[in-house]
PyMOL Python script that loads the backbone (N, CA, C, O; Angstrom):
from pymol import cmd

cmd.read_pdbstr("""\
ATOM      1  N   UNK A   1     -16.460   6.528   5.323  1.00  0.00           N
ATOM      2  CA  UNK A   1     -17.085   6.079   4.076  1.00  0.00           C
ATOM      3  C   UNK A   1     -16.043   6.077   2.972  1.00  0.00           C
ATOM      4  O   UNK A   1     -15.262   7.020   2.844  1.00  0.00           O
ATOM      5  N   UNK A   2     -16.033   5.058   2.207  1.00  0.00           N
ATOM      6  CA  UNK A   2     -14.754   4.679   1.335  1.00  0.00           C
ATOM      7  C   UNK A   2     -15.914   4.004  -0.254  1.00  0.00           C
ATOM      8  O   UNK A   2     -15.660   3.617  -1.395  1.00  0.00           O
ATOM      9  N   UNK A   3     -16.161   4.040  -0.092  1.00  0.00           N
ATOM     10  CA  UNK A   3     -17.321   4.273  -1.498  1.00  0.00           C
ATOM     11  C   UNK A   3     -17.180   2.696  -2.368  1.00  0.00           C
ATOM     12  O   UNK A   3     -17.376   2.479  -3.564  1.00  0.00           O
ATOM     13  N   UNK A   4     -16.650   1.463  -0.961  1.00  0.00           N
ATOM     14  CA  UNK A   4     -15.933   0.522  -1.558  1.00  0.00           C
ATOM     15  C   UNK A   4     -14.813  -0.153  -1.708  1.00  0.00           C
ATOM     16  O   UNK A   4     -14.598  -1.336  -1.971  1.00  0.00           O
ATOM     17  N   UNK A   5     -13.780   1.205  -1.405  1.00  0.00           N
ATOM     18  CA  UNK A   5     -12.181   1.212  -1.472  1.00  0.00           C
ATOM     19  C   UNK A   5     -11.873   0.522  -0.564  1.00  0.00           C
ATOM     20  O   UNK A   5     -11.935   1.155   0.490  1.00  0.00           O
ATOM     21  N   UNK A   6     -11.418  -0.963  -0.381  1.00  0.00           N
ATOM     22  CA  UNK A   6     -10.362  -1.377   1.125  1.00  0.00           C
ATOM     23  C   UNK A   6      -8.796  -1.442   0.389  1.00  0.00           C
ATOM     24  O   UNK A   6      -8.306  -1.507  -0.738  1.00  0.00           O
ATOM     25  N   UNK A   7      -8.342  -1.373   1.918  1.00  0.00           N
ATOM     26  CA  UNK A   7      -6.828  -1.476   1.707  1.00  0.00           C
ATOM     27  C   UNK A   7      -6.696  -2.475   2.918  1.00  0.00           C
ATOM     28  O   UNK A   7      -7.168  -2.024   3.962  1.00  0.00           O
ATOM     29  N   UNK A   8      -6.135  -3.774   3.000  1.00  0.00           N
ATOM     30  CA  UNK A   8      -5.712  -4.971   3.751  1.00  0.00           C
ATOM     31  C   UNK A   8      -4.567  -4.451   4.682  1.00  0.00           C
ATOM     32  O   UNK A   8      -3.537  -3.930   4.251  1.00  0.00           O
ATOM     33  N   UNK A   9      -4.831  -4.630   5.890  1.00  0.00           N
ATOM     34  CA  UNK A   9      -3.077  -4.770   6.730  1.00  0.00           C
ATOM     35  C   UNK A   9      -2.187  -5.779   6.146  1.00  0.00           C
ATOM     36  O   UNK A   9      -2.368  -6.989   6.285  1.00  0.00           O
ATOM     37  N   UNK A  10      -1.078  -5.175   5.393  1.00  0.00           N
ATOM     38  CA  UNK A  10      -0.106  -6.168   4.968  1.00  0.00           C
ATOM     39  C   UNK A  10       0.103  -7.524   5.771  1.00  0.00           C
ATOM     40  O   UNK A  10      -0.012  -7.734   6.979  1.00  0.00           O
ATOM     41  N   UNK A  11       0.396  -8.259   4.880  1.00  0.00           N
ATOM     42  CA  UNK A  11       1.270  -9.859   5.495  1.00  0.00           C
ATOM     43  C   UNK A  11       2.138 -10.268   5.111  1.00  0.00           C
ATOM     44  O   UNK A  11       2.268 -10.409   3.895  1.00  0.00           O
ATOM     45  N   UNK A  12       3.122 -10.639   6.012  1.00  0.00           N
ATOM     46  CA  UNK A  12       3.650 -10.412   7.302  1.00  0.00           C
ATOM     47  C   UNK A  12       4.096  -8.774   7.609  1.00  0.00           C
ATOM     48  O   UNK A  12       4.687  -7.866   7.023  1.00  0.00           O
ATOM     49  N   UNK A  13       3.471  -8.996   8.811  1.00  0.00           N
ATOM     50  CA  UNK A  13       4.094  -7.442   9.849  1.00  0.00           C
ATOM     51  C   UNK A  13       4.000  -7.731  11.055  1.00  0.00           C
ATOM     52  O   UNK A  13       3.003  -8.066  11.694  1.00  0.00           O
ATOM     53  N   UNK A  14       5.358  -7.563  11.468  1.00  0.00           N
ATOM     54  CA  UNK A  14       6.373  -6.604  10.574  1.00  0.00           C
ATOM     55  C   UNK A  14       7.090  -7.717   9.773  1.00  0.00           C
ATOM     56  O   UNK A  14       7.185  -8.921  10.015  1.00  0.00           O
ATOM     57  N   UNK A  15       7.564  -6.976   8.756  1.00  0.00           N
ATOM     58  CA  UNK A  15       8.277  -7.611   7.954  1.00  0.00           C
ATOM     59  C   UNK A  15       9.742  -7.378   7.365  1.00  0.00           C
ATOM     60  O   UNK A  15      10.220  -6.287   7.055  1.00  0.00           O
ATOM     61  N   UNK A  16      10.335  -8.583   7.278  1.00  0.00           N
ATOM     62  CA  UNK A  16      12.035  -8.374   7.151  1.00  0.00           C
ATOM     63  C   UNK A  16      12.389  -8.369   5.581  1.00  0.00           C
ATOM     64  O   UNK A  16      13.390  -7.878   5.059  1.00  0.00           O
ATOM     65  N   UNK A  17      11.421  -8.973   5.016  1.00  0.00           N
ATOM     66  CA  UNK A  17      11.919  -8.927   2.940  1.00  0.00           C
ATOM     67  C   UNK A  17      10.658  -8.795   2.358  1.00  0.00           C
ATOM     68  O   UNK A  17      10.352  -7.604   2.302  1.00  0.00           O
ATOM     69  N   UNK A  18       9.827  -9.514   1.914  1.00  0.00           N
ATOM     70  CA  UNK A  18       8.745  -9.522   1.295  1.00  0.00           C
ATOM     71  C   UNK A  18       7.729  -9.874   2.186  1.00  0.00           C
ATOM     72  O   UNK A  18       7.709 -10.697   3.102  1.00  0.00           O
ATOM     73  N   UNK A  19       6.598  -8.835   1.604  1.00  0.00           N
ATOM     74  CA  UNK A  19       5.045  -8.340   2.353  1.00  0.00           C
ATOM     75  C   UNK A  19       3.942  -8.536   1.259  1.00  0.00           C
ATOM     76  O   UNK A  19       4.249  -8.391   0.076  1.00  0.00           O
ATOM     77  N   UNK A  20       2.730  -8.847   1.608  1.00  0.00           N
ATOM     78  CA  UNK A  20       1.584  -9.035   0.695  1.00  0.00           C
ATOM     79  C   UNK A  20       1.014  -7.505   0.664  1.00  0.00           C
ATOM     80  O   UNK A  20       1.623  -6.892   1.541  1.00  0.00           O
ATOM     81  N   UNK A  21       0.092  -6.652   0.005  1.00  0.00           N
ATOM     82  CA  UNK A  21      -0.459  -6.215   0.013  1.00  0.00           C
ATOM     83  C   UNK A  21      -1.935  -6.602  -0.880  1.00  0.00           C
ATOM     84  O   UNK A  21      -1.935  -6.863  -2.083  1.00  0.00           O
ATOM     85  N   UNK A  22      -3.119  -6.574  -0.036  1.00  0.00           N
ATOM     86  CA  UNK A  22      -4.246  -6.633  -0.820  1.00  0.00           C
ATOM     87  C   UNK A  22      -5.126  -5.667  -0.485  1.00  0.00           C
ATOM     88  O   UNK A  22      -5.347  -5.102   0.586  1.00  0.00           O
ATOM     89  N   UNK A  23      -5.800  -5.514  -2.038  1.00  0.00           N
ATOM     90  CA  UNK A  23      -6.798  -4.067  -2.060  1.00  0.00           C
ATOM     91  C   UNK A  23      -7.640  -4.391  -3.014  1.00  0.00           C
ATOM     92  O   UNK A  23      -7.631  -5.342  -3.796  1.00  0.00           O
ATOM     93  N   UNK A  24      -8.518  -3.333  -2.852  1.00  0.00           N
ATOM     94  CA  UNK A  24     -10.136  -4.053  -3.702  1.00  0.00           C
ATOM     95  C   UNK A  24     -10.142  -2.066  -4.200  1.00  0.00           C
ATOM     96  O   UNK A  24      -9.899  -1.001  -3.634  1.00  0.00           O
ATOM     97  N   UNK A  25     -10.624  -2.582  -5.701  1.00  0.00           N
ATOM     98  CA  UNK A  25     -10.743  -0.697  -6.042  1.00  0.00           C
ATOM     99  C   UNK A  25     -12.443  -1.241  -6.499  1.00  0.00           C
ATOM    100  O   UNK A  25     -12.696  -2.073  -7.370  1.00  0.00           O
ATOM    101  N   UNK A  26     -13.053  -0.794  -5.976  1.00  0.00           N
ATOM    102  CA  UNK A  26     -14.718  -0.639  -6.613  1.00  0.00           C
ATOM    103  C   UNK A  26     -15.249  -0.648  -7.766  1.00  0.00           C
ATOM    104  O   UNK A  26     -16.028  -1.558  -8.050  1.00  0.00           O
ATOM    105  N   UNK A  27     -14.937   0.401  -8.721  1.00  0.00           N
ATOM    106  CA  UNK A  27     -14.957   0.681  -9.938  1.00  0.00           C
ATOM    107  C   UNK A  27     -13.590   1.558 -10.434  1.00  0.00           C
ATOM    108  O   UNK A  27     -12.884   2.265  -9.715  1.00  0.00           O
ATOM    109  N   UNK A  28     -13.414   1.249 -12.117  1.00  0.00           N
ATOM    110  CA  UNK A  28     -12.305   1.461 -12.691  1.00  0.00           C
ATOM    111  C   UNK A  28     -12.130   3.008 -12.076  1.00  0.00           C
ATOM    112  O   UNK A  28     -13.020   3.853 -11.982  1.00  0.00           O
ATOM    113  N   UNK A  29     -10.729   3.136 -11.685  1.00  0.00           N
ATOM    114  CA  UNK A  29     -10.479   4.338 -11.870  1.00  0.00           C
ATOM    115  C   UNK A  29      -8.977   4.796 -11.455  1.00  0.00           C
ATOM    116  O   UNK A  29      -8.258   3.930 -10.957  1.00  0.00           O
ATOM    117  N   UNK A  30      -8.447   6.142 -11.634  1.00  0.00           N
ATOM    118  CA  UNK A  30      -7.027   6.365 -11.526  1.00  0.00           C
ATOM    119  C   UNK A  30      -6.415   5.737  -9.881  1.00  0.00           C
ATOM    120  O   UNK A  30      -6.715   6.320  -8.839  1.00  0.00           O
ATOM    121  N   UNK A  31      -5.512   4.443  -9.910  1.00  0.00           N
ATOM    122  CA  UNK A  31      -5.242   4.473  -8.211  1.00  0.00           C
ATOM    123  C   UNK A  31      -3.428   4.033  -8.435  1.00  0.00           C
ATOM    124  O   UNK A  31      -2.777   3.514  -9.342  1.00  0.00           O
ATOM    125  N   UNK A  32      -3.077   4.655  -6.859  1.00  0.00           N
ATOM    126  CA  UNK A  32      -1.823   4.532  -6.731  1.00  0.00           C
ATOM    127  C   UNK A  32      -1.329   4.210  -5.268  1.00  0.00           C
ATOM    128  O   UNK A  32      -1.745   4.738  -4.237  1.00  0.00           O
ATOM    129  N   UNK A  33      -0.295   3.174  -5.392  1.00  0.00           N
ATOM    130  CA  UNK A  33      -0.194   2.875  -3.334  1.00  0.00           C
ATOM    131  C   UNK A  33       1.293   2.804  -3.675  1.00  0.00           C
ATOM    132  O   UNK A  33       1.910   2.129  -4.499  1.00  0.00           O
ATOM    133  N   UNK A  34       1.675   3.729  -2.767  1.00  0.00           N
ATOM    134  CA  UNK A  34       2.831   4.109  -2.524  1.00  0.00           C
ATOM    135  C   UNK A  34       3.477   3.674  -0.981  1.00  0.00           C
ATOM    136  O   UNK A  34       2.671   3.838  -0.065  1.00  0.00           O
ATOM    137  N   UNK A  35       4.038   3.454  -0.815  1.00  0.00           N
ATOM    138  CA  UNK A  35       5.397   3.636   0.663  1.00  0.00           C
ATOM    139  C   UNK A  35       5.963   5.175   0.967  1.00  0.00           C
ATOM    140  O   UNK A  35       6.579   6.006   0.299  1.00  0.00           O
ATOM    141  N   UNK A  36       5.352   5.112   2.531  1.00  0.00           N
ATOM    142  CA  UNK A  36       6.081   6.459   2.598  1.00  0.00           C
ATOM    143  C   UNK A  36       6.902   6.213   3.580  1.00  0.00           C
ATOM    144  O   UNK A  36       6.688   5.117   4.099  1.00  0.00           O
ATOM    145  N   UNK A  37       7.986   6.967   4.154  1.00  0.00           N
ATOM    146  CA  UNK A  37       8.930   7.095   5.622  1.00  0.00           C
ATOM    147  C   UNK A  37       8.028   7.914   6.547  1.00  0.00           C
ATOM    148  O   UNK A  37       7.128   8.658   6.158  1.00  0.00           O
ATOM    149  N   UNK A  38       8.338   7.713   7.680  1.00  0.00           N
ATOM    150  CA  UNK A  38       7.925   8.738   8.767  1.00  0.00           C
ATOM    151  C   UNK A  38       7.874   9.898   8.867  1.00  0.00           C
ATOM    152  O   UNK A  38       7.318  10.681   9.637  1.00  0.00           O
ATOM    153  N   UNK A  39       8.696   9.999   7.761  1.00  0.00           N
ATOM    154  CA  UNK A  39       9.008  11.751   7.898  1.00  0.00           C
ATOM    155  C   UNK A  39       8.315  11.974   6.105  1.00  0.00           C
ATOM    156  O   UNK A  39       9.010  12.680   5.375  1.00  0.00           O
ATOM    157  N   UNK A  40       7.319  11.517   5.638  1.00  0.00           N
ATOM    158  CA  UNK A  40       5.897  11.777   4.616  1.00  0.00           C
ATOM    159  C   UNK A  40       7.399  11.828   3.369  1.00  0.00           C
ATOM    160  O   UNK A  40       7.543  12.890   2.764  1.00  0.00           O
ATOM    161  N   UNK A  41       8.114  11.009   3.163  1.00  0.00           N
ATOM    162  CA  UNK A  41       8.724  10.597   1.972  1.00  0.00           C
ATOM    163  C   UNK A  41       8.302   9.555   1.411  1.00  0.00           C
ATOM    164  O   UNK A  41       8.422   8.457   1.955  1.00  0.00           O
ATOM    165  N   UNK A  42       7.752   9.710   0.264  1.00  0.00           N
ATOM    166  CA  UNK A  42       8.143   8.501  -0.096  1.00  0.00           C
ATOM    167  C   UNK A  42       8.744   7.613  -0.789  1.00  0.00           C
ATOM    168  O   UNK A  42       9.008   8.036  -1.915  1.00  0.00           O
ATOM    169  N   UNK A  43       9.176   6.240  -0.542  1.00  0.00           N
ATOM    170  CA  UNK A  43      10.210   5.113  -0.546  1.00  0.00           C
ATOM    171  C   UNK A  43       9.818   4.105  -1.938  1.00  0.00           C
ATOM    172  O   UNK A  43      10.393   3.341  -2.713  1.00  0.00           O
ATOM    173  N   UNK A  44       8.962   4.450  -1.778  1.00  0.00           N
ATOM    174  CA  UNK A  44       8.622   3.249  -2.894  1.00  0.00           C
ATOM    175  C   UNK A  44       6.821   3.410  -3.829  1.00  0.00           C
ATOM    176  O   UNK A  44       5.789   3.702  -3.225  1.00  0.00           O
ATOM    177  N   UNK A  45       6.887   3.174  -5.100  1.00  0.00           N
ATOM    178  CA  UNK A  45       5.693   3.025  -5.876  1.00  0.00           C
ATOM    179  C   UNK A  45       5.016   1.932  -6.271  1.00  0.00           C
ATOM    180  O   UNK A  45       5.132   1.876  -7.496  1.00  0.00           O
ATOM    181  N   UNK A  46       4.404   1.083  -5.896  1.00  0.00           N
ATOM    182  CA  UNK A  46       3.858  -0.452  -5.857  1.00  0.00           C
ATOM    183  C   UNK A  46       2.968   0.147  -6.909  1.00  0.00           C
ATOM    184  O   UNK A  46       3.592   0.056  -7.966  1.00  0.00           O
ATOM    185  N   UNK A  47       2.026   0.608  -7.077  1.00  0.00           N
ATOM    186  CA  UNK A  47       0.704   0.585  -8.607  1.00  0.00           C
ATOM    187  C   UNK A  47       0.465   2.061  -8.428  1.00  0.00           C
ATOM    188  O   UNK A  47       0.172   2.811  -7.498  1.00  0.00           O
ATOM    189  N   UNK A  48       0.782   2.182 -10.059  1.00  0.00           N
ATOM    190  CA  UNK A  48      -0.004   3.767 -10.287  1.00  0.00           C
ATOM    191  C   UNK A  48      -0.518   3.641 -11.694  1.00  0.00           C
ATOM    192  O   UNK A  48       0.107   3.355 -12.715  1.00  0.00           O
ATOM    193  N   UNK A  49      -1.661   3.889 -11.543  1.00  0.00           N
ATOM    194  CA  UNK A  49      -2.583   3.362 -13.193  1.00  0.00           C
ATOM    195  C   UNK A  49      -3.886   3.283 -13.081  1.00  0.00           C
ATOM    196  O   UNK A  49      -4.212   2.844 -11.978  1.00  0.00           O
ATOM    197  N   UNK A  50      -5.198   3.654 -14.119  1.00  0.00           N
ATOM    198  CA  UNK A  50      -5.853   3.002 -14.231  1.00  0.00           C
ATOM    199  C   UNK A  50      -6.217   1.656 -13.783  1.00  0.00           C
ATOM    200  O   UNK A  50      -5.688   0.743 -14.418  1.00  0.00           O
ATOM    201  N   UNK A  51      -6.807   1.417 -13.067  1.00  0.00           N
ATOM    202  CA  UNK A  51      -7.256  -0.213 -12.786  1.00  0.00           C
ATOM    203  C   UNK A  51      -8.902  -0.199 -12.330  1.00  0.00           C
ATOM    204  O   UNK A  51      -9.591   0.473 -11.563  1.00  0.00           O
ATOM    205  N   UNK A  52      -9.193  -1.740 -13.581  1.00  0.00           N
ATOM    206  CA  UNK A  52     -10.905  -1.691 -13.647  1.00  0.00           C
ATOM    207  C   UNK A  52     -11.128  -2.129 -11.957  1.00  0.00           C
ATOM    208  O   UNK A  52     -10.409  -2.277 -10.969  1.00  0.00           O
ATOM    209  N   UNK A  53     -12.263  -2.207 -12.223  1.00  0.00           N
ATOM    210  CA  UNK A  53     -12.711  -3.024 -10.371  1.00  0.00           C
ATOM    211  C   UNK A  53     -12.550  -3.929 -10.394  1.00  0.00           C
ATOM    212  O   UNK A  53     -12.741  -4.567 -11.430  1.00  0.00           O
ATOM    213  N   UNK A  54     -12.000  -4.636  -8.999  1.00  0.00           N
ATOM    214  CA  UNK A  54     -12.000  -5.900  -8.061  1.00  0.00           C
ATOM    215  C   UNK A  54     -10.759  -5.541  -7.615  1.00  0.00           C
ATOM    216  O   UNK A  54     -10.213  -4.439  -7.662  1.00  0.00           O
ATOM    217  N   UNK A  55     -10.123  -7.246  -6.898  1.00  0.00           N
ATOM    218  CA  UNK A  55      -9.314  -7.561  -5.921  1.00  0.00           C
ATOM    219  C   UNK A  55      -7.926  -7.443  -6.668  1.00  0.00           C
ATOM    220  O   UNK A  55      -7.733  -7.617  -7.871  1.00  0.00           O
ATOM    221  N   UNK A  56      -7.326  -7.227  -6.038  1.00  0.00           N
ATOM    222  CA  UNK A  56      -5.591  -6.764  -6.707  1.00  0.00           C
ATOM    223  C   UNK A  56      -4.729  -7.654  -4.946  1.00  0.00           C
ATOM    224  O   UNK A  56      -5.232  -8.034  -3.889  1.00  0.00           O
ATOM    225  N   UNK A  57      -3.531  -7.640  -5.396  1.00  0.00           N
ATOM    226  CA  UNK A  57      -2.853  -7.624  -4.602  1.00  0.00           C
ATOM    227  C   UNK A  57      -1.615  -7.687  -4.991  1.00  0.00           C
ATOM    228  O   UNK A  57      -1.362  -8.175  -6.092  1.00  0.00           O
ATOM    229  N   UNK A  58      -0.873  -7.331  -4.381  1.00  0.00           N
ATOM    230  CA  UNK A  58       1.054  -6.530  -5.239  1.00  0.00           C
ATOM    231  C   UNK A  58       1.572  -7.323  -3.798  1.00  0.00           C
ATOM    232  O   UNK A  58       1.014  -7.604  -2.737  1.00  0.00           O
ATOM    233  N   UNK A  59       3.469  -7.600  -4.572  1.00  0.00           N
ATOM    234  CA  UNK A  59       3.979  -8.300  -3.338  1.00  0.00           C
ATOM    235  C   UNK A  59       5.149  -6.939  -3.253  1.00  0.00           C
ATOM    236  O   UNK A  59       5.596  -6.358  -4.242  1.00  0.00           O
ATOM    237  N   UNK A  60       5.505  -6.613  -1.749  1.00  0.00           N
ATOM    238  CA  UNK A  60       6.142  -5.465  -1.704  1.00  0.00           C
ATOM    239  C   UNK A  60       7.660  -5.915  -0.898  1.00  0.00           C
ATOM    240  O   UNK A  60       7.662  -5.953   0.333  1.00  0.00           O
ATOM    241  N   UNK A  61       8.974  -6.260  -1.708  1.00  0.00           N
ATOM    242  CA  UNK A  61      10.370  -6.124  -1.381  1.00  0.00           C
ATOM    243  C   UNK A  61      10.547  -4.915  -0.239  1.00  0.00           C
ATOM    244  O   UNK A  61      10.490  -3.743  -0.613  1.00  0.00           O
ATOM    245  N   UNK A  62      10.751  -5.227   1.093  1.00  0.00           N
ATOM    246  CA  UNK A  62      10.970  -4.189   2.150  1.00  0.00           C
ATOM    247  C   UNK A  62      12.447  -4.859   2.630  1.00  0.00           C
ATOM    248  O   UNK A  62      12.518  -4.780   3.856  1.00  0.00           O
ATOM    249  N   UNK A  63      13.469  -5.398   2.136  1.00  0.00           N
ATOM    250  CA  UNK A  63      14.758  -5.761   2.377  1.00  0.00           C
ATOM    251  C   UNK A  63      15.498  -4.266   2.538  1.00  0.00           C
ATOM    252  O   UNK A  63      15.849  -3.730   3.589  1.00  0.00           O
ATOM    253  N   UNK A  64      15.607  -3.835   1.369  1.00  0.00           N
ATOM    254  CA  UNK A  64      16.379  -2.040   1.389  1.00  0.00           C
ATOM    255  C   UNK A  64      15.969  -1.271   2.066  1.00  0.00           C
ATOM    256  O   UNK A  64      16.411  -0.161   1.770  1.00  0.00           O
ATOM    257  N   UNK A  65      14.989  -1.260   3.275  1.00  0.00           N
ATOM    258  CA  UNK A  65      14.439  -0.451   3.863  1.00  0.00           C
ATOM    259  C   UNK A  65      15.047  -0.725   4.992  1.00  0.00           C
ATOM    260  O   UNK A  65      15.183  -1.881   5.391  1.00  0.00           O
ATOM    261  N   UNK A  66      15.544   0.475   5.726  1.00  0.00           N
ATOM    262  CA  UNK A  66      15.796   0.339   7.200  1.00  0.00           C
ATOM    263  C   UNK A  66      15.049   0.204   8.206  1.00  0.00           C
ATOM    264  O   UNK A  66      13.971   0.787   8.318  1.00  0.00           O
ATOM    265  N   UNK A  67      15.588  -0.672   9.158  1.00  0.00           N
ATOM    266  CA  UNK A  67      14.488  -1.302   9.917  1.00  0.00           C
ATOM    267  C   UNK A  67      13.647   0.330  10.609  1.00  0.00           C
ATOM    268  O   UNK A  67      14.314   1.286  11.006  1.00  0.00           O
ATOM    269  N   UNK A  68      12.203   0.296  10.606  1.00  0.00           N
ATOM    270  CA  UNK A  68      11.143   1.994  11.558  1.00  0.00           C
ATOM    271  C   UNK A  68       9.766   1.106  10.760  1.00  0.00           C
ATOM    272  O   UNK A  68       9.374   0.077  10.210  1.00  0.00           O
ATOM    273  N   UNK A  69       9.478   2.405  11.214  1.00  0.00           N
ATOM    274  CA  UNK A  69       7.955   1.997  10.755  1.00  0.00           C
ATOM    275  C   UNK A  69       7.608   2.893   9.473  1.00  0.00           C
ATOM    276  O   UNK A  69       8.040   4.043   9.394  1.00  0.00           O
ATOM    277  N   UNK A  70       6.740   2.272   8.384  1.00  0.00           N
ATOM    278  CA  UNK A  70       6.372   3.348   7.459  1.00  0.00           C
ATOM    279  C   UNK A  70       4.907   2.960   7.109  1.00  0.00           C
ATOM    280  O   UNK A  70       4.329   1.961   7.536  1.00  0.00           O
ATOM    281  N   UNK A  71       4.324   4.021   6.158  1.00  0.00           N
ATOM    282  CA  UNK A  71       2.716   3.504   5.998  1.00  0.00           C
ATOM    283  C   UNK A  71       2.994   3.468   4.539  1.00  0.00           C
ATOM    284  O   UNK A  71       3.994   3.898   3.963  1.00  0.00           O
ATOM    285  N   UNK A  72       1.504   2.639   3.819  1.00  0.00           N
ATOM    286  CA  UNK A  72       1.361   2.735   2.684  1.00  0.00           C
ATOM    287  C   UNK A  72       0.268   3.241   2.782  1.00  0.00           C
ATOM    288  O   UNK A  72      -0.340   3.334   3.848  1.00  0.00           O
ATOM    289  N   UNK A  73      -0.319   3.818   1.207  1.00  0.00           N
ATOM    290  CA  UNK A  73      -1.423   4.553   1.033  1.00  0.00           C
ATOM    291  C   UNK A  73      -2.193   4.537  -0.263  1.00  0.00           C
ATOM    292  O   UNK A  73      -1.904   5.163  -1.282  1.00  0.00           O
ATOM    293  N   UNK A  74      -3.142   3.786  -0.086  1.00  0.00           N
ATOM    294  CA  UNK A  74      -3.941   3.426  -1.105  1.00  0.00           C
ATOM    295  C   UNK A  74      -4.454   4.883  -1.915  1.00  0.00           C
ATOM    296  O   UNK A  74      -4.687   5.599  -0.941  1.00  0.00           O
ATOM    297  N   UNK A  75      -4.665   5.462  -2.762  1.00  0.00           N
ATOM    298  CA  UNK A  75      -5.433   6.892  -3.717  1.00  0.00           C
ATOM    299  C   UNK A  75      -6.296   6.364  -5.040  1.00  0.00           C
ATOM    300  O   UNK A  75      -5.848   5.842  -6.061  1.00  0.00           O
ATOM    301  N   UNK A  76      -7.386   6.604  -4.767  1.00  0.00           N
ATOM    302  CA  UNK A  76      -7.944   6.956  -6.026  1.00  0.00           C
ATOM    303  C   UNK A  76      -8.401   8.736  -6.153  1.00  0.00           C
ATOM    304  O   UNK A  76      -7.893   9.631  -5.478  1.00  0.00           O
ATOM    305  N   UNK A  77      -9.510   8.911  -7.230  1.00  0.00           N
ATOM    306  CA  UNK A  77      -9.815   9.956  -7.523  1.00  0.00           C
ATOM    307  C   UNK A  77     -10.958  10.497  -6.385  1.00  0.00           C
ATOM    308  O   UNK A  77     -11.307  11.665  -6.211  1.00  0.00           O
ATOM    309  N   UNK A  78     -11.266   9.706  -5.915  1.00  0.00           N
ATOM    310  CA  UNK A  78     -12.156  10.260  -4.386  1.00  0.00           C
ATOM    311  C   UNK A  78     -11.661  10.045  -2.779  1.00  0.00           C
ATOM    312  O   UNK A  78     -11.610  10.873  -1.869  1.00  0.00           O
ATOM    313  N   UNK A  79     -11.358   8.783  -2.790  1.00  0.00           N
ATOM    314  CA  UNK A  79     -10.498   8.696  -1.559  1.00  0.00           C
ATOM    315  C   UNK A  79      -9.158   8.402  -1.558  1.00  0.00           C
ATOM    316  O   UNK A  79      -8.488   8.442  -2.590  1.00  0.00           O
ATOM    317  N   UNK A  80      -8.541   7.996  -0.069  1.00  0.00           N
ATOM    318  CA  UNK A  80      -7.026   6.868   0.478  1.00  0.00           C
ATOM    319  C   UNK A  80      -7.318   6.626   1.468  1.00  0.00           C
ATOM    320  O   UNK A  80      -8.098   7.247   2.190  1.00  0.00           O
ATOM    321  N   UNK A  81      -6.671   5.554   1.714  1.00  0.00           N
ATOM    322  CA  UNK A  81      -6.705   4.980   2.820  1.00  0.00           C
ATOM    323  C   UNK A  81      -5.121   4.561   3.184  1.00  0.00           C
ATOM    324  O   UNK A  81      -4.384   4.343   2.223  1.00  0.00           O
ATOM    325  N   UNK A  82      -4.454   4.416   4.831  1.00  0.00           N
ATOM    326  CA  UNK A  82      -3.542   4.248   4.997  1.00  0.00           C
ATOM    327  C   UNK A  82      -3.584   3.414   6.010  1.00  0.00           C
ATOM    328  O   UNK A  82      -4.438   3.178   6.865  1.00  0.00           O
ATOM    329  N   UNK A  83      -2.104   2.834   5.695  1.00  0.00           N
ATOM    330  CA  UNK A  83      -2.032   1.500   6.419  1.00  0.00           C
ATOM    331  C   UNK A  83      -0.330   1.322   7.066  1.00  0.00           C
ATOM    332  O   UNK A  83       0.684   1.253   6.371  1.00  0.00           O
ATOM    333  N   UNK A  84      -0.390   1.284   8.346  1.00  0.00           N
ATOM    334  CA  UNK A  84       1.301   1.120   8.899  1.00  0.00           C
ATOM    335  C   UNK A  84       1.817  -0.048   8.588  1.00  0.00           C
ATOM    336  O   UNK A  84       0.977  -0.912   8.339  1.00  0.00           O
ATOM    337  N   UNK A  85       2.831  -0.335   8.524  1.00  0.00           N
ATOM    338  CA  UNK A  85       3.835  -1.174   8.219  1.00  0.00           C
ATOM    339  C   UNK A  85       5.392  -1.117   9.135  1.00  0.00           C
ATOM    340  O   UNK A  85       6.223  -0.210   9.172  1.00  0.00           O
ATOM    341  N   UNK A  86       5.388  -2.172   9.676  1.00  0.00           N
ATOM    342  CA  UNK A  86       6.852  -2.240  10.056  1.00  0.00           C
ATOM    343  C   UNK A  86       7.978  -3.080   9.892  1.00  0.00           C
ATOM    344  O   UNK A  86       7.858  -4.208  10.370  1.00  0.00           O
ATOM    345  N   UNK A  87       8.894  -2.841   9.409  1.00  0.00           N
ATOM    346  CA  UNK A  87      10.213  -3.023   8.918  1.00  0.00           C
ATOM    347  C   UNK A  87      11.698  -3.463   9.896  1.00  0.00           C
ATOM    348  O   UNK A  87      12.707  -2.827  10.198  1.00  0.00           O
ATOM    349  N   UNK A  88      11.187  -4.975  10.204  1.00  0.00           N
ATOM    350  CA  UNK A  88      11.947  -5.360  11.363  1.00  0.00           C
ATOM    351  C   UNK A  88      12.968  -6.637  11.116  1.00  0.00           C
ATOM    352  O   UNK A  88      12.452  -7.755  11.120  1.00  0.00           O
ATOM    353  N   UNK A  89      14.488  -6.516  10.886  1.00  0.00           N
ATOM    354  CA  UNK A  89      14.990  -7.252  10.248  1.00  0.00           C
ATOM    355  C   UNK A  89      16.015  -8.165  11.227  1.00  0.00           C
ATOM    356  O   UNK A  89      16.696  -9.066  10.736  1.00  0.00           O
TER     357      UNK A  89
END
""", "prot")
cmd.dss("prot")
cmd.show_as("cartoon", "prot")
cmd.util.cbc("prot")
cmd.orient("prot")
């Protein structure tokens, strides 16, 4: 149960430079989707903010990333959701 919250499997994956991400936040509230490494670092900050409800989608530069696999992770103030990603150049 996600109260609303989706997070999209990126497009293209795997991916060698630029990736879509799309996500839907329900109602306004604190959210942040980050990139992490395998080893729970994380690489990168795509949205951290306030954002009212609906559809969003951020384009995510994965060129500087060495080719593995990493997840992103959708957060608001009640849930996340996570999503793999791979980095194949």
């Amino acid at each position: 149960f996600t109260n609303g919250l989706t997070l999209d499997q990126n497009f293209p994956n795997p991916v060698s430079s630029f990736t879509e991400i799309n996500f839907n936040v329900p109602h306004e509230d604190r959210v942040s989707l980050k990139v992490y490494d395998i080893f729970g670092r994380q690489v990168a900050l795509l949205v951290e903010g306030k954002l009212q409800s609906g559809d969003y989608n951020t384009r995510f530069n994965a060129s500087e990333l060495p080719n593995g696999l990493y997840y992103y992770r959708l957060q608001t103030s009640d849930f996340n959701l996570t999503r793999k990603l791979l980095v194949q150049k």
